[in-house]
C-alpha positions in Angstrom: 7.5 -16.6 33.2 10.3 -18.9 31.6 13.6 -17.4 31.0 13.4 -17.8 27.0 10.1 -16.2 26.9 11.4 -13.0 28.9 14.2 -12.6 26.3 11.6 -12.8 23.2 9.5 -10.3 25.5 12.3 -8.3 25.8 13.3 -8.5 22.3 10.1 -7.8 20.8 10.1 -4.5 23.1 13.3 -3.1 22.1 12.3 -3.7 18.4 9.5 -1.6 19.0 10.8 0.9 20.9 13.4 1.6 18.1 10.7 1.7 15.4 8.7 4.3 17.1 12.2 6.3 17.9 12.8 6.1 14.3 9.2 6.7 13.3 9.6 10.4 15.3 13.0 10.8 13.7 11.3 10.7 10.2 9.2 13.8 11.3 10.5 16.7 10.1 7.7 19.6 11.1 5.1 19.2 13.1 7.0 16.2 14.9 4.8 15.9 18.3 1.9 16.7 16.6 1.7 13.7 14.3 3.5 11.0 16.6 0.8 11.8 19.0 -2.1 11.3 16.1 -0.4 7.8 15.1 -0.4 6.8 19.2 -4.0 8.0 19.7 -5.0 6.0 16.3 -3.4 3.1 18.0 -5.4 3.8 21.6 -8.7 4.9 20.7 -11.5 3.1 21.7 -13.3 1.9 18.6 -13.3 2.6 15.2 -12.1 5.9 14.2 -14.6 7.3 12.5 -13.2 11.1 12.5 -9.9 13.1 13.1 -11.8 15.5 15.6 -12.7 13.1 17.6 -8.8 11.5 17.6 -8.1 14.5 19.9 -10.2 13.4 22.6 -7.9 10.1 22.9 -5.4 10.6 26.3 -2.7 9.8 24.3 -2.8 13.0 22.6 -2.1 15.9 24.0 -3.0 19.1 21.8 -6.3 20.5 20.7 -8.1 19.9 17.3 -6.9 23.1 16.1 -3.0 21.6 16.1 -4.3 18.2 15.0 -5.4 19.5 11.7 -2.6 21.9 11.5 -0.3 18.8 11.9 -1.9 16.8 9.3 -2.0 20.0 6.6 1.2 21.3 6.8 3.6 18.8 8.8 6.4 17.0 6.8 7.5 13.4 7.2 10.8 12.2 5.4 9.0 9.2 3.6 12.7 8.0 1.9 14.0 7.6 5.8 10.5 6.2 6.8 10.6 3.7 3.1 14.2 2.7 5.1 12.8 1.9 8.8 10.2 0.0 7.3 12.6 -2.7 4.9 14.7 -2.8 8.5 11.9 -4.5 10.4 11.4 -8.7 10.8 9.9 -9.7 8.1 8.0 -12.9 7.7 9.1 -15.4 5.4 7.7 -18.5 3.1 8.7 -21.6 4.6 11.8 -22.1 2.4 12.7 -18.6 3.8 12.2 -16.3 0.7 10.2 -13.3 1.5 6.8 -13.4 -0.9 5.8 -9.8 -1.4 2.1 -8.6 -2.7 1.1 -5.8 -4.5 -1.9 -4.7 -5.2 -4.2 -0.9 -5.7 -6.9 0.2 -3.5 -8.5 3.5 -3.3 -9.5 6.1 -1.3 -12.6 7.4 -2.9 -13.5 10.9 -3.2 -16.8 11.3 -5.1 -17.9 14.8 -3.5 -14.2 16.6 -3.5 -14.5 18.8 -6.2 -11.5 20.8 -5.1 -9.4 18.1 -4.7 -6.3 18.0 -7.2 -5.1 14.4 -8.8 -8.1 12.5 -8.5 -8.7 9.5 -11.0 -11.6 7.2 -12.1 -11.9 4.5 -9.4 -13.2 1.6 -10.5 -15.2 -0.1 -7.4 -16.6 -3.7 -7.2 -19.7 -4.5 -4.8 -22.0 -1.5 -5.2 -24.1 -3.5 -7.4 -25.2 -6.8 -9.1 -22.3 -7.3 -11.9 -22.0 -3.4 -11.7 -18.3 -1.8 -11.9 -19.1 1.9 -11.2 -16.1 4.5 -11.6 -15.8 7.0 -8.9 -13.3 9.3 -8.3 -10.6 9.1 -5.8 -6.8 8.4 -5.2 -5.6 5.2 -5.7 -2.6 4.0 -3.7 -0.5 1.1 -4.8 0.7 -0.5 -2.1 3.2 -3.4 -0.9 3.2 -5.9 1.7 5.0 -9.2 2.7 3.0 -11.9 3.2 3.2 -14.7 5.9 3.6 -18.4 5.0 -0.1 -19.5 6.7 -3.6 -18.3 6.8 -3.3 -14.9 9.0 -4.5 -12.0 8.8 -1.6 -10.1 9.3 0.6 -8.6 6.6 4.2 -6.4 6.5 3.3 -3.3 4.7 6.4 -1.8 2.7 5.2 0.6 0.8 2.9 3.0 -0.4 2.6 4.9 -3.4 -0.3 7.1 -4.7 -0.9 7.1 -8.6 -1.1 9.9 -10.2 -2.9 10.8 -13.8 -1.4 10.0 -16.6 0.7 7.0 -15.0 1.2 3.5 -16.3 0.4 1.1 -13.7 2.9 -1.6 -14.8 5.9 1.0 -15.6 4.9 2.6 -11.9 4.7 -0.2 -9.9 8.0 -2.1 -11.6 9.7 1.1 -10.2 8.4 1.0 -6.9 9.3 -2.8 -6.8 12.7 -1.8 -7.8 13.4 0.7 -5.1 12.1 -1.6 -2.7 14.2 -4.5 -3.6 17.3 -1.9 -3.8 16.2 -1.3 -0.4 15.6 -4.6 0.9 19.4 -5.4 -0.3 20.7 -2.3 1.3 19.2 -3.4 5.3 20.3 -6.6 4.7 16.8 -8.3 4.0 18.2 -10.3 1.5 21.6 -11.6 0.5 23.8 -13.6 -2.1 22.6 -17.4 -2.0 18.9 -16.5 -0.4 16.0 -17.1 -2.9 14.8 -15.0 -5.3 12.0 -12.9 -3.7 8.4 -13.7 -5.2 6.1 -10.8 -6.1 2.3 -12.1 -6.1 0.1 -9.7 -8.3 -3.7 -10.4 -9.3 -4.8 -10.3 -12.8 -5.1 -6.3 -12.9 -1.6 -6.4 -13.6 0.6 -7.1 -16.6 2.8 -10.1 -15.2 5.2 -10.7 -18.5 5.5 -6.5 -18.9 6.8 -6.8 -14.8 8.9 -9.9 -15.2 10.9 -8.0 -18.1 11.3 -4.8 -16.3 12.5 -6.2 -13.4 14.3 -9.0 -15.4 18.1 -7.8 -13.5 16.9 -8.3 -10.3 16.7 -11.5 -8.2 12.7 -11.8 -8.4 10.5 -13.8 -9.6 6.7 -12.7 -10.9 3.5 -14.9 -10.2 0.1 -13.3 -11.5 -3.1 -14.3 -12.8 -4.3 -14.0 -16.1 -7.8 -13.7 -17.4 -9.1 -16.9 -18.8 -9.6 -15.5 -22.2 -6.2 -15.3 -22.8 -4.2 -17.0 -26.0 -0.9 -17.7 -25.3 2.4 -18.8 -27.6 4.5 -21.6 -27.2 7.9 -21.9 -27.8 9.7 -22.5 -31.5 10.0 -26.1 -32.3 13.2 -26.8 -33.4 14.3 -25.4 -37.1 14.6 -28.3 -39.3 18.0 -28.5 -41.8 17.6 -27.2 -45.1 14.4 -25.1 -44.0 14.1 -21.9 -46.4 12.9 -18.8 -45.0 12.4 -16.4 -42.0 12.7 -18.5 -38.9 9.5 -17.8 -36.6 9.5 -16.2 -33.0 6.3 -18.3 -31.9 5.0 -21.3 -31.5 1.9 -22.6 -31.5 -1.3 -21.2 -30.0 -2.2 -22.4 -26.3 -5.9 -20.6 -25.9 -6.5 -21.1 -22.3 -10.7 -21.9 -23.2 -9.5 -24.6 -25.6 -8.7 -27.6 -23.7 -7.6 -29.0 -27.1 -4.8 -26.9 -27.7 -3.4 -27.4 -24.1 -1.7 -30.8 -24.8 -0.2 -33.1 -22.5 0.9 -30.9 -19.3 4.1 -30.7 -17.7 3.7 -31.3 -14.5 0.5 -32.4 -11.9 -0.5 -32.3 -8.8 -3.3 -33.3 -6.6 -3.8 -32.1 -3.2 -6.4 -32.7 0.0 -7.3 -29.3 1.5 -9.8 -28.7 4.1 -11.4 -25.3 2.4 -11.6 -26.5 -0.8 -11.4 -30.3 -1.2 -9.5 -31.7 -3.9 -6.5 -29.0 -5.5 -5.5 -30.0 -8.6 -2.7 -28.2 -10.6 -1.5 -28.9 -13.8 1.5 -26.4 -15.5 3.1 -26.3 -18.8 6.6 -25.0 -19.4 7.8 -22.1 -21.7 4.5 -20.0 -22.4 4.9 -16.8 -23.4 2.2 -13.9 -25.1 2.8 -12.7 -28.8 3.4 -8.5 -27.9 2.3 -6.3 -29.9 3.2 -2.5 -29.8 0.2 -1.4 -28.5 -0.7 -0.4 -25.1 2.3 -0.2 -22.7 4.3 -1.9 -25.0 3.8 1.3 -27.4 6.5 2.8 -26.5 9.3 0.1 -27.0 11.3 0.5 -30.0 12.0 -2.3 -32.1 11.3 -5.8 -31.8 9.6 -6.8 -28.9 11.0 -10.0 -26.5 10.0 -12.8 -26.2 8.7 -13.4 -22.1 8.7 -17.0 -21.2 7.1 -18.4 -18.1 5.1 -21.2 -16.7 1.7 -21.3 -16.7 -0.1 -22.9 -14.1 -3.9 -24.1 -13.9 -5.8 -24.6 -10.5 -9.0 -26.8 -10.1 -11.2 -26.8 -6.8 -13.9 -29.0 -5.6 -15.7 -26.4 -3.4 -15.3 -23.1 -2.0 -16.0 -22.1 1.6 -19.0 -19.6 0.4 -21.0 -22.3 -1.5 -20.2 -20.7 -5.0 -19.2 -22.6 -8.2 -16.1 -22.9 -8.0 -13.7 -21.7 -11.4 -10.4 -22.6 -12.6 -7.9 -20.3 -11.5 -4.9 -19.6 -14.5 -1.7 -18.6 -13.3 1.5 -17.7 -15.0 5.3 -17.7 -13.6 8.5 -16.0 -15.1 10.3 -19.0 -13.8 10.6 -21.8 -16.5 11.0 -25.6 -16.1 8.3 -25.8 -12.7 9.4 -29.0 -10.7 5.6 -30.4 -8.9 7.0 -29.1 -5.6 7.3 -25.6 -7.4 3.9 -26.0 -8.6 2.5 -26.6 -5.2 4.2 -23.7 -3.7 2.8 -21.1 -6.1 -0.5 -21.6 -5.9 -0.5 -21.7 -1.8 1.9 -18.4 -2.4 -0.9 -17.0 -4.6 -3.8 -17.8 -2.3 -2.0 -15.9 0.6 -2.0 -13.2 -1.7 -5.6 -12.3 -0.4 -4.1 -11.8 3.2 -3.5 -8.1 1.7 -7.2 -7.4 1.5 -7.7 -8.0 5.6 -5.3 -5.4 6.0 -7.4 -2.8 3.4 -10.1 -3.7 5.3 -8.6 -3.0 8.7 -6.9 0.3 7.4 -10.3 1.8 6.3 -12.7 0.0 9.4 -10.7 0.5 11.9 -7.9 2.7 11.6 -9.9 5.0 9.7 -7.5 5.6 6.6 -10.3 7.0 4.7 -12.0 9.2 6.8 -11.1 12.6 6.7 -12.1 14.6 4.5 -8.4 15.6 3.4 -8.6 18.1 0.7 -4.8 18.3 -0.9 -3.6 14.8 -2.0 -0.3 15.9 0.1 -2.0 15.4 3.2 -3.3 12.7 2.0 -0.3 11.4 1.6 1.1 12.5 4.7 -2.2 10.5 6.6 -1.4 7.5 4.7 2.3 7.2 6.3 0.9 7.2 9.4 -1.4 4.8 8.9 1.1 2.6 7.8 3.9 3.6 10.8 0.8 2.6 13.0 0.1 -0.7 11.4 3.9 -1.3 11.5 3.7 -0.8 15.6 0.5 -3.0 16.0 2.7 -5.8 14.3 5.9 -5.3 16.0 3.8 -5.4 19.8 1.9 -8.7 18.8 4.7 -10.8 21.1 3.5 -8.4 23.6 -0.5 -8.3 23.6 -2.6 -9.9 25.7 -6.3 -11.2 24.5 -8.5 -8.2 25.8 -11.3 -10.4 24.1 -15.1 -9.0 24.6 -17.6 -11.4 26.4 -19.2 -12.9 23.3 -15.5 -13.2 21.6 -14.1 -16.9 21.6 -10.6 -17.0 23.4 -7.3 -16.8 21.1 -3.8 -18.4 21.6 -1.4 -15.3 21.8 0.3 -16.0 18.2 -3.3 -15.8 16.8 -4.2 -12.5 17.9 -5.9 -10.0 15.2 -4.6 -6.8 14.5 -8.3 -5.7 16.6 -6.9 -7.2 19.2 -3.8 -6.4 19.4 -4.7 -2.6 19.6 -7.1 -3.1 22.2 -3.9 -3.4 24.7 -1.7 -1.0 22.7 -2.8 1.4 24.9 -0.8 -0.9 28.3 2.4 -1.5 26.0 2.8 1.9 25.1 3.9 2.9 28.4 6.8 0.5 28.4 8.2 2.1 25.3 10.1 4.9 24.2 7.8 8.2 23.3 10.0 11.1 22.1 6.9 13.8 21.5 7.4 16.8 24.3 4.4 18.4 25.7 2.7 20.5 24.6 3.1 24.6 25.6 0.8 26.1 27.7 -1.9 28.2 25.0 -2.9 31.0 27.4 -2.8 34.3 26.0 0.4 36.1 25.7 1.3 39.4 27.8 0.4 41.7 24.9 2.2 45.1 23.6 3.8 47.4 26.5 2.3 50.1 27.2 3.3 53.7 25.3 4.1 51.9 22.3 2.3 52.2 18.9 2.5 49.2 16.3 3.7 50.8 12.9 3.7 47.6 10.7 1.2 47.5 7.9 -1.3 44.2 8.5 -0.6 42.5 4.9 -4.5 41.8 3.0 -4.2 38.5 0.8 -7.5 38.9 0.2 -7.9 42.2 -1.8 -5.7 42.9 -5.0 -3.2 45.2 -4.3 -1.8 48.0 -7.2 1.3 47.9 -8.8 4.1 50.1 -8.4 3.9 51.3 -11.5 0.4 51.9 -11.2 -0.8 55.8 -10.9 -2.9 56.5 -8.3 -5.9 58.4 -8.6 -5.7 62.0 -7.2 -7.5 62.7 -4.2 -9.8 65.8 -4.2 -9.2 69.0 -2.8 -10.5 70.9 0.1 -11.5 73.5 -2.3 -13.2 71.7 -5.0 -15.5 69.6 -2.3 -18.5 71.0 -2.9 -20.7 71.7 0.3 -24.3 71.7 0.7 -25.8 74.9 0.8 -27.4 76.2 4.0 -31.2 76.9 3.7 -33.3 79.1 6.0 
């Protein structure tokens, strides 16, 4: 082993042995309990397909009975955790801004009646053209992407949506509070590039841009192709009479007459998809209306300019017909190398669905059946402290592959594969849980001595002070049976 690859060895080790020693410290009931469910999530052979069966892993040490216990009532200091998380490498684009993604999936829970919070899902797949609302908590949650095609992602952040909530108004906060925090570890400076924020078309990209307008980000999203938008004012004439306007004029994204001649173009060779053209057009911007989110701003709304970018494939890798792709940027004036670099930035935007996948597949994110959505909560940290530990010992891995499995070069290791040798890096690093206490049965009352406290009933309603009680008969008014013969 070469002296520079022993220090990144050692490097890579010490980083995670601080995470998971800050990962403990964010524990604040139940500590050992759930650092050992997190390590036997990370050891266990297989998919985990059920929390009982996560206390048959070596790694953890307690019954069932504690590993449910832990999960219900054990509290986790998620601001602290929110903090170790920012504080980890992060990847970075190639001009070295971090590209962040953001996105909602759920954890559906059709047959939990009991179950506070839940909302209308709505779920894609279960049919031909069929979106089918099912109830469940949805979790909106944040990631930073890596510059190639991987299948690994930073998670940042997770938040769970709760009725009632405005999922442009929530999610700008939670952006904010992780840039704040980003700042505050040092993530990003004075002079760096503005961070990018990559959302899909579910979101309102000109309604983010505005409320995050102070910050140093930028929005990229898609739009729908129906959508019309404005173009800037021309400029006002002398001697022109009347109201100035606030709009231009129309750009309808399915009338290629009213596009014009475009800004900017590109053309690029790519093996997945052939021939990428791009094509963008400066200062686009939607006419608001005070309607939906916008209902609640007073006055006259702003005018949200941004660059609107339109992507054309040859081919996609499944054989399907491939459509144009719209795109729009809060950033104005897009240079052809800007171009380039925002549709790459928003096709590593899907990078975040491999890590769904692996959070509900393999690390069994939705599997229990958690009734309180505190719990759920609670499970959902872990999965992402886990995660977190799977990509801080990828230096350290070695390709466990299965027979059938093609070999990998050690920097293109899955997360799969990865946590197949978890279990021989673990040793190696710092584990602050304490064993557990021996459960035999305790020596009992002494001898001689009565117990005089009252057992408390929570499940019978109990009188009220004030309440009379009834009066309890006499020895002399009992009647007795009379004796016959």
């Amino acid at each position: 082993m070469s002296l520079l690859h022993h220090d990144d060895h050692q490097e890579a080790l010490t980083e995670l042995s601080r995470f998971r020693g800050e990962f403990y410290s964010c524990l604040t009931a139940r500590s050992d309990g759930l650092f050992e469910l997190a390590d036997a999530v990370l050891c266990g052979d297989g998919p985990v397909r059920s929390l009982a069966e996560l206390s048959l892993v070596g790694e953890h040490r307690r019954g069932h009975g504690g590993l449910y216990a832990a999960v219900a009532h054990g509290r986790l200091d998620t601001s602290r955790l929110r903090l170790a998380l920012a504080a980890v490498p992060l990847p970075r684009a190639a001009d070295g801004r971090l590209v962040l993604a953001v996105d909602i999936t759920c954890w559906l829970r059709p047959d939990a009646h009991t179950s506070p919070e839940r909302i209308l899902c709505h779920t894609y797949g279960r049919g031909k053209d069929q979106h089918i609302p099912v109830p469940g908590w949805p979790y909106s949650i944040i990631c930073a992407l890596e510059p190639g095609r991987s299948s690994w992602t930073a998670p940042l952040d997770a938040l769970r949506l709760t009725p009632g909530d405005d999922t442009a108004t929530v999610t700008a906060q939670q952006l904010r509070e992780l840039i704040e925090r980003l700042i505050t570890v040092g993530q990003w400076r004075a002079g760096d590039p503005d961070v990018l924020i990559v959302a899909d078309a579910g979101y309102d990209a000109p309604r983010l841009a505005h409320l995050l307008r102070d910050l140093p980000v930028q929005v990229l999203a898609r739009m729908r192709s129906d959508r019309v938008l404005r173009r800037a004012v021309p400029p006002r004439q002398p001697h022109t009479m009347g109201r100035p306007p606030r709009h231009g004029g129309e750009f309808v994204f399915g009338q290629a007459d009213t596009w014009g001649t475009p800004d900017s173009e590109t053309v690029t060779d790519t093996r997945l998809y052939g021939t990428a053209t791009a094509r963008s057009w400066n200062r686009l911007h939607p006419k608001l209306t005070h309607r939906s989110s916008w209902a609640a701003e007073n006055g006259t709304l702003p005018v949200v300019e941004g660059t609107v970018v339109r992507l054309e494939i040859d081919r996609l890798p499944s054989g399907a017909t491939p459509k144009p792709v719209w795109l729009w940027w809060s950033g104005t004036d897009a240079s052809p190398a800007d171009v380039d670099r925002l549709w790459q930035a928003y096709l590593r935007r899907f990078d975040i669905e491999h890590t769904f996948r692996l959070f509900k597949q393999t690390l069994g994110w939705t599997r229990p059946k958690i009734r309180t959505p505190q719990a759920a909560d609670r499970w959902t940290w872990l999965i992402l402290a886990a995660y977190t530990q799977l990509r801080l010992a990828r230096p350290l891995a070695a390709d466990l592959r299965r027979p059938w499995e093609k070999p990998a070069p050690a920097d293109r290791l899955t997360p799969a594969r990865v946590r197949r040798d978890f279990r021989h890096i673990r040793p190696a690093t710092a584990c602050p849980a304490r064993a557990p206490k021996p459960s035999r049965p305790g020596p009992g009352r002494p001898p001689g001595r009565k117990n005089t406290q009252s057992t408390p009933r929570h499940d019978v309603h109990t009188a009220r002070k004030t309440d009379t009680p009834k009066a309890k008969p006499t020895k002399s008014t009992i009647p007795r049976p009379r004796r016959t013969g």
